[in-house]
C-alpha positions as CSV (number, residue, x, y, z in Angstrom):
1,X,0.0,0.0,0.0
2,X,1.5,3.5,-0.8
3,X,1.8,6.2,1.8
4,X,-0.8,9.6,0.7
5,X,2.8,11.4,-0.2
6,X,4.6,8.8,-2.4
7,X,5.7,10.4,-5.4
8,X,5.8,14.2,-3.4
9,X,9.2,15.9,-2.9
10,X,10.7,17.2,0.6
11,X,9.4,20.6,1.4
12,X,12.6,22.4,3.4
13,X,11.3,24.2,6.2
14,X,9.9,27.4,5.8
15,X,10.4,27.3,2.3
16,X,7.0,27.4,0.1
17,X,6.6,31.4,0.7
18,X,7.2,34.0,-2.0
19,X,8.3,36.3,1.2
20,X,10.1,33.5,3.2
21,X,12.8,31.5,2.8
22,X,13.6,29.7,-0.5
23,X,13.5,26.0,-1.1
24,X,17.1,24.2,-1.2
25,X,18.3,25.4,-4.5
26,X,18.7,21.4,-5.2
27,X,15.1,21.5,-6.1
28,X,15.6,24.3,-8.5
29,X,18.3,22.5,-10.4
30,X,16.8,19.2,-10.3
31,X,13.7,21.1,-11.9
32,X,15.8,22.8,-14.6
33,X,18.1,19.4,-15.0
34,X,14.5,17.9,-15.9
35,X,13.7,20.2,-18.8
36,X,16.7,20.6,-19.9
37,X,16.6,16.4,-20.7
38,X,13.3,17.1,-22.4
39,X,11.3,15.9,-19.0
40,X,8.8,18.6,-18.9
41,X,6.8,16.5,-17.2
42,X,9.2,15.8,-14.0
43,X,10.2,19.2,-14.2
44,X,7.0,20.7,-13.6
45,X,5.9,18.4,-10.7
46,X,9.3,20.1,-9.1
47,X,8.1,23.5,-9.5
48,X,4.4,23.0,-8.5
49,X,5.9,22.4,-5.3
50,X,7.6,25.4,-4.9
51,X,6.3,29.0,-4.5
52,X,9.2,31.4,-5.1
53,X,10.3,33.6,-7.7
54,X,13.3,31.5,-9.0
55,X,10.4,28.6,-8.9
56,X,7.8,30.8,-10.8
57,X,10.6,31.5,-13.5
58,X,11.1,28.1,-13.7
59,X,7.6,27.3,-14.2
60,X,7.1,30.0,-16.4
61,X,9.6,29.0,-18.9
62,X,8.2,25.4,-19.2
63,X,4.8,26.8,-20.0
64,X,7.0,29.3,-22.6
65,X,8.5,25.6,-24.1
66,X,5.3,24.5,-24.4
67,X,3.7,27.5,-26.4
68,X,1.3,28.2,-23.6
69,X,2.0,31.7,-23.9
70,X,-0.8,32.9,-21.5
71,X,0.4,30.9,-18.7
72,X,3.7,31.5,-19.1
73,X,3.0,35.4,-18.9
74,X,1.1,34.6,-15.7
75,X,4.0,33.4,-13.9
76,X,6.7,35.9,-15.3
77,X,4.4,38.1,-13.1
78,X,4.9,36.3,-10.1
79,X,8.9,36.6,-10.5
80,X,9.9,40.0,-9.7
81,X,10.7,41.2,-12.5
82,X,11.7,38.9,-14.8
83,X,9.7,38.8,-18.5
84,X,8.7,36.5,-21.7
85,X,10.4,38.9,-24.0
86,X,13.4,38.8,-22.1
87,X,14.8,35.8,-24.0
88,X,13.6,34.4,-27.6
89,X,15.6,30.6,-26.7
90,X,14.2,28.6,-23.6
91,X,17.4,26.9,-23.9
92,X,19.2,29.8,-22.7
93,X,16.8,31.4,-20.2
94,X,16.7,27.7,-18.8
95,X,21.0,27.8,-18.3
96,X,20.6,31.3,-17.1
97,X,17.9,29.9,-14.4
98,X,20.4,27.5,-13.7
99,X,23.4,29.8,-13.3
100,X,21.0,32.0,-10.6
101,X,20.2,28.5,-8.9
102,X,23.7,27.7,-8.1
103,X,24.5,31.3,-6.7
104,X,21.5,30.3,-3.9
């Protein structure tokens, strides 16, 4: 019998705020490692469980990759700043996520 939070990742403590404290930044580049092999879909079960702005840009390029403009403009606004016109390749925005998730 599976437990009710099989398949859920390890919250830190204190870390699913957009005021608080961030999420070990392991969760951000396991989430970027993920699309970054093509699994979108591991990728965004990583960032659904986080609430920050490096977790919203995360989440907001995956919906960019997957041409869902709309929600990817929704969570650019929940960033701080950060914008879909700011890069044209997801490739790059992704390895310049990754290069702010190592500096955490």
């Amino acid at each position: 019998m599976s437990r009710p939070d099989a398949g859920r990742l390890p919250m830190t403590s204190g870390g699913n705020s957009m005021d608080g404290d961030a999420p070990a930044p392991s969760m951000h580049t396991a989430a970027i490692d993920a699309a970054l092999a093509a699994d979108r879909d591991r990728a965004h079960a990583i960032v659904q469980e986080l609430d920050d702005p490096l977790a919203c840009w995360i989440h907001a390029i995956l919906h960019k990759i997957e041409g869902d403009e709309w929600n990817s403009r929704y969570w650019y606004r929940r960033t701080r700043g950060r914008r879909y016109e700011d890069y044209s390749d997801a490739r790059a925005e992704l390895l310049a996520a990754l290069d702010e998730a190592r500096r955490k």
